[in-house]
C-alpha positions in Angstrom: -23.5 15.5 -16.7 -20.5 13.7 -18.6 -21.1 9.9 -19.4 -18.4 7.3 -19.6 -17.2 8.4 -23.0 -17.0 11.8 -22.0 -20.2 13.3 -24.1 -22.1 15.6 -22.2 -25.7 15.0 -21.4 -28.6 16.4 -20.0 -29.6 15.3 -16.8 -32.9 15.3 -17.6 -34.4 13.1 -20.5 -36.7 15.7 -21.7 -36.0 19.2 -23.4 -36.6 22.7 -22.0 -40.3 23.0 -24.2 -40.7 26.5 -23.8 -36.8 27.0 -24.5 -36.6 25.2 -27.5 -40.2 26.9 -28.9 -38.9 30.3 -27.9 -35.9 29.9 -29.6 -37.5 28.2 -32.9 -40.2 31.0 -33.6 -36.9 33.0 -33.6 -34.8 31.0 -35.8 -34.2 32.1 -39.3 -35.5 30.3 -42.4 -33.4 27.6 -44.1 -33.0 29.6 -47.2 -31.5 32.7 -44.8 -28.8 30.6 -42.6 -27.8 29.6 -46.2 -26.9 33.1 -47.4 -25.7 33.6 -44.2 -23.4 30.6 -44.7 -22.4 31.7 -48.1 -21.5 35.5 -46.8 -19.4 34.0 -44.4 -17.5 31.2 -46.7 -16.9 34.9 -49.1 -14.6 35.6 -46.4 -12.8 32.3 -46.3 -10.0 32.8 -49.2 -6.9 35.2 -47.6 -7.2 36.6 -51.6 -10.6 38.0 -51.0 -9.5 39.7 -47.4 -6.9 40.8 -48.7 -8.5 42.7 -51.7 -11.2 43.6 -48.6 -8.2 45.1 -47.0 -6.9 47.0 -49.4 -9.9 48.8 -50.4 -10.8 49.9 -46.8 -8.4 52.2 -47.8 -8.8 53.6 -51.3 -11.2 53.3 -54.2 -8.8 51.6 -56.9 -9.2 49.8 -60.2 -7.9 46.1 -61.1 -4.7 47.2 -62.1 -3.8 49.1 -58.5 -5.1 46.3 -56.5 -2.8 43.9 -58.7 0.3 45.4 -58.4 -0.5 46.0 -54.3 -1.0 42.5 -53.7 1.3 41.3 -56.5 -1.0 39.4 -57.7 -2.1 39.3 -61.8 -4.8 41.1 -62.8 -6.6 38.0 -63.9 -6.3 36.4 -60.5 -7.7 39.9 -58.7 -10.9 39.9 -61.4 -11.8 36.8 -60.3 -12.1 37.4 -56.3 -13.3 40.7 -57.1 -16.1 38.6 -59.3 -17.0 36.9 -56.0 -17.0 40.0 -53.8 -19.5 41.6 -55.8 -21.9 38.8 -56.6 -21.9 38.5 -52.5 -22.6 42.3 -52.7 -19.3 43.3 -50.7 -17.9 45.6 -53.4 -19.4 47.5 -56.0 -17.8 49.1 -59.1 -18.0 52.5 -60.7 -16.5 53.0 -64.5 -14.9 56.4 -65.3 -14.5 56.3 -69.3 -12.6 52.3 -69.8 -11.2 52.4 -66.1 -13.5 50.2 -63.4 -13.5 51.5 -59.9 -14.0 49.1 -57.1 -14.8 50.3 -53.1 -16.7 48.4 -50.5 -20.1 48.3 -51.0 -21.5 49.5 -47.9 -20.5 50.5 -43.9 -22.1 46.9 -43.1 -18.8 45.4 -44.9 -16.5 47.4 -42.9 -18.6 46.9 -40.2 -18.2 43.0 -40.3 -14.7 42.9 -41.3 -13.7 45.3 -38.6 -16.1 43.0 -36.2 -13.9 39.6 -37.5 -10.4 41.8 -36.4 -11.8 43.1 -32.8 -12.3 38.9 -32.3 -9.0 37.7 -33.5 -7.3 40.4 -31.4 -8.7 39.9 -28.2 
């Protein structure tokens, strides 16, 4: 039901009990939807999808991603900082050169998730 000022209500004054247990023995702990909401903020900054992006693709090293996004090195150390402290990319070092790729198939899995939604 829709009141005067347009708010949706219940029309009953009570809540669904066994609903609203049901759901709550499901619900996450605090400390969970809070990693969940900091995994998510990760992929807030276009920088940081785009780095995403560009290592869907190849395995590259600060200096390759830099160039790509034209972008300085300095700038791409930071967001790659952030990407692997929210465990999206890990690095690999082959003599002074670091490697970074995604971390897992779970990253690709979620970024490619976030694409199918924007596209339908």
């Amino acid at each position: 039901m829709i009141d005067k000022n347009g708010i949706e209500r219940c029309d009953f004054a009570h809540a669904h009990e066994d609903i609203v247990r049901t759901v709550m023995d499901r619900m996450p702990d605090e400390e969970t939807l809070y990693d969940l909401a900091e995994l998510f903020k990760v992929f807030g900054d276009s920088t940081r999808v785009k780095i995403l992006c560009v290592l869907f693709e190849a395995e590259m090293c600060v200096c390759d991603i830099a160039e790509l996004l034209s972008m300085s090195q300095s700038a791409i150390s930071h967001q790659l900082r952030v990407l692997k402290q929210s465990k999206l990319v890990k690095n690999r070092r082959e003599g002074k050169t670091i490697f970074y790729s995604l971390a897992d198939e779970h990253v690709r899995a979620i970024f490619n998730q976030g694409m199918e939604h924007i596209m339908e």
